[in-house]
Structures are given as structure tokens and as C-alpha cells.
N, C-alpha and C positions, 0 to 999 in steps of 0.2 A: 118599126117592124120587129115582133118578135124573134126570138132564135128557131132555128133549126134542127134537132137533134138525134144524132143516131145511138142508136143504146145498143151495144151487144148482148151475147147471152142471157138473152132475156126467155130462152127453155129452162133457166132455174130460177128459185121462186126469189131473190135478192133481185136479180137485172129485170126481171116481170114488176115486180115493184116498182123498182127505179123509172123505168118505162111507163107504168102508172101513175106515179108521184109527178115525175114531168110534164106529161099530157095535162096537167092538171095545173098547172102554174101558168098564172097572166105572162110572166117573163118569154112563155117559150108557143109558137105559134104550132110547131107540129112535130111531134117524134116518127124517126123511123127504126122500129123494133128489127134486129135483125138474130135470128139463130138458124142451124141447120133444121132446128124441128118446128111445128108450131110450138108456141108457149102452152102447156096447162094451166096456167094460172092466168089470170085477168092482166089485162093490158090497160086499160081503160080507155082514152080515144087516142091511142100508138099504133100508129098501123103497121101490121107484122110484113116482113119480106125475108122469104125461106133466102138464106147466104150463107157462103163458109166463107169466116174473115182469111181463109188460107187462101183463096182464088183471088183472080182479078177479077171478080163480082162487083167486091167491094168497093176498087176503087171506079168503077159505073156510076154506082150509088150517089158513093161522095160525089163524084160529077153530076151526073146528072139532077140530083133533087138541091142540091146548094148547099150543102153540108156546111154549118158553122161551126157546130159544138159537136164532139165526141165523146162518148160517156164510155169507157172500157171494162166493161163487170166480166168479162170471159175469160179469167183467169181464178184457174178450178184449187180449191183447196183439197178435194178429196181424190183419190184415184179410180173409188167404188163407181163415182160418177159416171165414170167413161168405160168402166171394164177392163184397167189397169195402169200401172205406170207409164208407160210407152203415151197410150192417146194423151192421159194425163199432161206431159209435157211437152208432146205435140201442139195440144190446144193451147198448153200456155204461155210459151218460147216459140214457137213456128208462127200460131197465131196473132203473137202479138208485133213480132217482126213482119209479119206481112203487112198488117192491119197500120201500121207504120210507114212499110211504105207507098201502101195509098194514101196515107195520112198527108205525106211527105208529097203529093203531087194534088193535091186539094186546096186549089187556087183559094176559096171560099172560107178555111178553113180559120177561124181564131182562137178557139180554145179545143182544149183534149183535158179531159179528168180519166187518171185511170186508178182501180183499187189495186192496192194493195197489201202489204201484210205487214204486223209487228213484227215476224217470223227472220225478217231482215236481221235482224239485232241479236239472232242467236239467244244462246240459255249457257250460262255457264256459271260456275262459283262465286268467279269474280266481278262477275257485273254492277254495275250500276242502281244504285237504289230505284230511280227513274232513268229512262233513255230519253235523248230529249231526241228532235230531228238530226243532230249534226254530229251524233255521235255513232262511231262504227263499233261493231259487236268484237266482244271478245275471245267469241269463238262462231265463228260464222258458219251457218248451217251449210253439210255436205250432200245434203241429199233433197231429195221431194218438195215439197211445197216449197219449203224456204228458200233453197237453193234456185228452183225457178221465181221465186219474186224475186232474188236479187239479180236473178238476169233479166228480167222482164224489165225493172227500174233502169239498170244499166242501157237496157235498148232505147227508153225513155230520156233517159241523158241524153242521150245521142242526138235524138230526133230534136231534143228542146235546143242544140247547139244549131242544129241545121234549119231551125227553123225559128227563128228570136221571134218572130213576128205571131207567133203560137202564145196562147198563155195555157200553161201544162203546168196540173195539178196532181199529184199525187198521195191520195187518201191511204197510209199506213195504218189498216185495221187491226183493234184485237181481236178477238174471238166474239163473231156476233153469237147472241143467244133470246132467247123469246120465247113469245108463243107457238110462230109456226114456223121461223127459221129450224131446217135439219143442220148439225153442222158437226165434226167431231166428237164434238165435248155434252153436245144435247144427248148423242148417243153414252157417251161416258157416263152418264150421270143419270140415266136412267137402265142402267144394271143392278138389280139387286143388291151385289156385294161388287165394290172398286176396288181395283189394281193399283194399288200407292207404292212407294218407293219406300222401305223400309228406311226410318233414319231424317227424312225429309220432309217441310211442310211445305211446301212452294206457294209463292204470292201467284194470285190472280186476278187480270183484269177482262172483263167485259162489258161490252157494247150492247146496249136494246135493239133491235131490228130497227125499230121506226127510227131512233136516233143516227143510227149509222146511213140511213136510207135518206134522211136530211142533210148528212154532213153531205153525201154526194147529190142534193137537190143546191145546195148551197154554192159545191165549187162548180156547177154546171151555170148558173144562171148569173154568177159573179166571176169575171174575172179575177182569179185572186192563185198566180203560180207559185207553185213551192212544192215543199215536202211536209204533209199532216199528221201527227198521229192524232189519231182517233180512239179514244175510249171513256166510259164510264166514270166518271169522279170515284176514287175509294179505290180496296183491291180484297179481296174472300181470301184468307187462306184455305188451302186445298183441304185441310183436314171440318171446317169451320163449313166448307161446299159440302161436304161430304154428311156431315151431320144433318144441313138444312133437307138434304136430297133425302135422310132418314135413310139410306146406304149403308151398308156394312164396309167398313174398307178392309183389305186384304193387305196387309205387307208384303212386297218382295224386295228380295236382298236386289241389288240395285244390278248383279251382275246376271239373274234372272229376268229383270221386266221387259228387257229384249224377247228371250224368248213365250212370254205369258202374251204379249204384244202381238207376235206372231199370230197365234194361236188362236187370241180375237179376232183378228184381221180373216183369218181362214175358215171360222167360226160365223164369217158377219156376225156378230155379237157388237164391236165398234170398231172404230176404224185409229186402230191402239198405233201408232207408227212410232220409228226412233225417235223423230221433232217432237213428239207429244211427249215421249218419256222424260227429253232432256227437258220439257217443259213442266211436268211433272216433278222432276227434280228440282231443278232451283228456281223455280218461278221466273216470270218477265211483269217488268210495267214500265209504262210510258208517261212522260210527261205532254200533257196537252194543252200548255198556254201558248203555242203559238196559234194553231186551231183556234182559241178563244180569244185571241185580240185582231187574226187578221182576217181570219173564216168567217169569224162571228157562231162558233160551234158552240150550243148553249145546250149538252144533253139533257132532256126533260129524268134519264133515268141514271142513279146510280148506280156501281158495278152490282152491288148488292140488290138493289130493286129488280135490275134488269135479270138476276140470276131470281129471284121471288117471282119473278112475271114467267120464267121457261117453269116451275115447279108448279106455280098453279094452273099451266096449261098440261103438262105431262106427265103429273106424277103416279096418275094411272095407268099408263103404258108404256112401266117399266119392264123389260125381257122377262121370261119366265125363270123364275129360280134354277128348276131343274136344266135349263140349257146352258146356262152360265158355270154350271156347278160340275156338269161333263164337259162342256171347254176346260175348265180349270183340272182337270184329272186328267183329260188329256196332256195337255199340258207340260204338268208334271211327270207325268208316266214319262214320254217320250225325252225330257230332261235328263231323267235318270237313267234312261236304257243309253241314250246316246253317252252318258258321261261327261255333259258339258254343257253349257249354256251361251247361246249368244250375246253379245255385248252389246246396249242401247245404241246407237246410233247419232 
């Protein structure tokens, strides 16, 4: 008998995939798609059920349909998503503590794969050429996305002590990019002229959509617990992205890109936050051999392909000049009138 499998968040277009890729695999007999909204995007044969992993919906669910495998994509990287920081990490710490502990009373239950982020491992000077799974960041993220993936994982810990009889997997993403993944950096990188950190080239690693979309086809349909990073063979430097994107890059003093950051953010222009800046600065990348001896993680795309494959899908719907060019004036004006600049984050 095949698995069973419930997918979260699957109202954005990563967990609608995932949802779709599963339904689709001999391993797995029937997905249940759960989000607060319908999905717009294709499901394939996943049958949707409106839920907040925040109620006791969810643990119905798990009872009721036989829940074997849980797939966790509802952990949000952006804030724009939800309309700010607040739901932001409501959804992604309230969420995933609840969704736990239904987890945690789901007789039926054997495996849990949940995503989560390189963003763990912080950005700092003195990092590590690669991070491998076992190594802790040298400056661990204080705020937004990162900060809740390491509470998200920490609640994960938890759950895998109380529950041995679980196999809990944890997918440490880098920054997926593609054709039709939206995601941070797709929005970075289609602005006309980029926001660089005067002074700095930072390494970058990314992940193809479809291959990040396998890694978790992979740990759902195989037993295999641990901690994964996930990414791209190779790494772009930033200035090296910048060129391919055919972007103008912008220098800022590094005590300004806080405020220019800002500025985007309130701009919708991108969604420039502290985390990206310090990752703009000194670059991150991961090692991924344990992914490829225990996962069986074979990405089909280098970081470099993978960043060729978002550029020939988008590189005609980059922002308009002139919007970009009055954020940036804004910007600066309000820098100067204030007499000070905020500091990255």
C-alpha cells in the first residue's frame, strides 16, 4: 500500500508543486493538499481541503484520512506574502508548533519532511568556505526569516525526541530560483540597476525549482532522517549575477544598504530586508554531500544554470527604470534630511 500524504501550503506555487509532483509518484496512493485558501496553481490529482494548520482542523485530518507522511512547505520566506511581519511569523512559528502538535498525536504517522532554509547558518565575515549540516553559524540570524527557521527547526528537534518512531527530515534550502518560482532574489535581480554593498562580492548559491521540488519528492517517499542542505553544485558571485542579469549594480557604503533596503521594501520594488543585505555582503554556501550519499540528491541544474534558466524566463519583466530610479532618490533625500542611516540588520 502506497503512502498517504498531507502537503501544506500548498496556496503558494513551491507546496502546489510539491502537492503535484507527489500525486504523481507510484510511491504515494493519495495527497491531501491543505491551505487556508484554494491553490491557484495546479494541484494535479491532490485533493485540496480549506485548513489552518493553527486549529485543531488539522489534527481531524491527520486522524481521520490515515496520515502517514507530512510534507511542511508553510513556512513563508517573504513577509509581502501575508501583509507583514506579524502573520509572517505567526504562520511560521505558531504554525508550525501547532501542526506539531497534531503531528505528535497521529497514531498513523511515520515520516514528516519539513523545508527549511540555509538562512540557519547566518552571513558573517568569518564563515566557513562551505557549511556543512553540523556546523552552527557564526553569527546567527536576529530577525525575520532566519530567525524563524531556527525556531521552526528547534520545534522539530523537539518533536523528533518525542516521537523516535517518526523519520523527520529536514530540507535546508538555498535560495530557490527558476522560471516561475517568485522569491526574493528573482525580484533582486530583475531591477534595472542592483543595490550591492560597496567593497563586497558575496558567493551565491542556488537551487532550480524542479530540483529543490525532487529533493522534497525524495525525503517524502524515502525514509531517510536528518538534516539536508540542498543546493546547486557551483556558486555565482554576486558581481559575476549581476552582469549575467545585464543590471547595472549601485554601490552602497555598507552603512547605507539598510536604509536603501528600507526604501525598497516600501517601494515594493523587492523585498531588500537586513538577512539579504548581510547576505549580500559576505556571501553563504553549503555543502551538499550528505544530501548526495544519503538522499540520493542528484540536482539536474547547476547554481549557474539554475540562475541561466530564471534569466531566460524573466528577463523582460524587469521594473521600470524610472521607478527604481525615484525609489533611489527617495531614498537618499530622506538619508540626508534625517542625518543618518540605518545599519543592516
Amino acid at each position: 500500500m502506497g503512502r498517504v500524504v498531507l502537503v501544506t501550503g500548498v496556496g503558494r506555487y513551491l507546496g502546489a508543486r510539491a502537492a503535484q509532483l507527489l500525486s504523481a509518484d507510484p510511491e504515494v496512493d493519495r495527497v491531501i493538499a491543505v491551505d487556508l485558501v484554494p491553490s491557484p496553481f495546479p494541484l494535479g490529482g491532490a485533493e485540496f481541503v480549506r485548513a489552518d494548520i493553527r486549529s485543531p482542523v488539522i489534527a481531524k485530518i491527520l486522524s481521520r484520512d490515515d496520515i502517514d507522511t507530512v510534507v511542511h512547505m508553510n513556512v513563508l520566506a517573504t513577509p509581502t506574502a501575508v501583509g507583514g511581519r506579524a502573520p509572517q511569523k505567526e504562520i511560521n512559528v505558531i504554525g508550525t508548533m501547532q501542526l506539531l502538535a497534531a503531528c505528535q498525536r497521529a497514531p498513523a504517522l511515520r515520516s514528516l519532511v519539513v523545508k527549511s532554509s540555509s538562512t540557519v547558518y547566518g552571513a558573517s565575515p568569518k564563515d566557513a568556505a562551505l557549511f556543512t549540516e553540523d556546523m552552527a553559524p557564526r553569527r546567527a540570524p536576529r530577525s525575520g526569516y532566519g530567525k524563524d527557521s531556527v525556531e521552526v527547526e528547534g520545534y522539530v528537534r523537539g518533536f523528533a525526541r518525542r516521537r523516535p518512531d517518526v523519520a523527520v527530515t529536514t530540507l535546508r534550502f538555498v535560495n530557490f530560483i527558476g522560471p516561475r518560482v517568485r522569491t526574493p532574489f528573482t525580484e533582486y535581480f530583475t531591477l534595472p540597476v542592483v543595490p550591492t554593498v560597496l567593497g563586497f562580492d558575496a558567493r551565491l548559491q542556488f537551487v532550480h525549482e524542479d530540483d529543490g521540488l525532487e529533493a522534497v519528492r525524495l525525503a517524502s517517499v524515502n525514509d531517510r532522517p536528518g538534516i539536508y542542505n540542498i543546493a546547486g553544485d557551483g556558486v555565482l558571485t554576486l558581481s559575476q549575477a549581476t552582469r549575467r542579469a545585464a543590471a547595472v549594480p549601485a554601490p552602497v557604503p555598507s552603512l547605507g544598504a539598510g536604509a536603501v533596503g528600507a526604501l525598497l521594501r516600501r517601494a515594493r520594488l523587492a523585498d531588500f530586508s537586513p538577512e539579504q543585505v548581510r547576505l549580500l555582503t559576505y556571501g553563504r554556501a553549503v555543502d551538499t554531500t550528505r544530501a548526495r550519499e544519503q538522499l540520493g540528491f542528484r540536482p539536474v541544474y547547476t547554481t549557474e544554470q539554475a540562475f541561466e534558466a530564471f534569466l531566460a524566463a524573466r528577463r523582460p519583466q524587469v521594473a521600470p527604470a524610472h521607478a527604481w530610479a525615484a525609489a533611489m532618490e527617495r531614498a537618499l533625500v530622506g538619508t540626508i534630511t534625517r542625518g543618518r542611516v540605518d545599519v543592516a540588520g
